[in-house]
Structure formats: structure tokens, C-alpha cells
N, C-alpha and C positions, 0 to 999 in steps of 0.2 A: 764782639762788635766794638769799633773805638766809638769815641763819644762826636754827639754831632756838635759841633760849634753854630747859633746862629748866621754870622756870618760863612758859613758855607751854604745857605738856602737863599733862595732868591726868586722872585714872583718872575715868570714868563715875561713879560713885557721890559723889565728891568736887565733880565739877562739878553734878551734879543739887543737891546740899548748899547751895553757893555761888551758882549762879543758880535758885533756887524760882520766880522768875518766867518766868523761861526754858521752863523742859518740869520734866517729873515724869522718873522713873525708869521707868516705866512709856512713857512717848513716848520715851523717850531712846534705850529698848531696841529700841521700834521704829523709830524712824531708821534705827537700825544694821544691827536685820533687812533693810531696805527700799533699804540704802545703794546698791543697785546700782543702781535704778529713780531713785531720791531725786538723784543725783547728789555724794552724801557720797562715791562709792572715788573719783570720779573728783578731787574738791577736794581732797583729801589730807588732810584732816580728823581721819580715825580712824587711828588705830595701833592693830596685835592684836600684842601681845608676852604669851607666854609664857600663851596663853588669857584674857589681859587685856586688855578694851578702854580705850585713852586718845585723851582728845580734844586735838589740835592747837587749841588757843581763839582763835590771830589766824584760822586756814584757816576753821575753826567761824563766826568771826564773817562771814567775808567769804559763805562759803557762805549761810547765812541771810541778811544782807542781798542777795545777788544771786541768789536763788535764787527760782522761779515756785510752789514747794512748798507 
């Protein structure tokens, strides 16, 4: 596994901010709802630390592009 960098993880609200064109806050939320069906738990994409969700943005990105969703 490579190593993560900091700056590759990013709280939901800040990445919705950063990619508008990406999803709203409102899909984003559902994603995450949905992460078990979606296959996001399994891409390792989200992190829940301390009732915070953060998105892994390289896993994110690979998720989304190899993903049938």
C-alpha cells in the first residue's frame, strides 16, 4: 500500500466546496449513505473519524473512474 499524504484526505464539506462540478453535498451525503451497496467501504475512500466523514481523493478518484455506479 503507498503511503497516504495528509493532503490527500479532505472533510466532505471542503471537498464538495473544491469539486462543485464533481457532486453537491447533498449526493455526496448520499454516496456515503449508500457506501455499502455503492462500493465506497469497500475502495477505502471514506474515513469516519470522530463522527466526521473524510474523503481519501486519490481512492475517491479511482473509485469513480472504475466504478459501474
Amino acid at each position: 500500500m503507498t503511503e497516504t499524504n495528509l493532503d490527500d484526505v479532505m472533510q466532505v464539506p471542503r471537498f464538495v466546496k473544491r469539486y462543485p462540478d464533481l457532486t453537491s453535498d447533498n449526493h455526496i451525503r448520499w454516496l456515503i449513505f449508500k457506501r455499502d451497496t455503492n462500493g465506497l467501504s469497500d475502495s477505502g475512500a471514506l474515513i469516519k473519524r470522530a463522527g466526521r466523514w473524510y474523503i481519501h481523493i486519490p481512492r475517491f478518484r479511482k473509485w469513480l473512474l472504475d466504478s459501474d455506479q
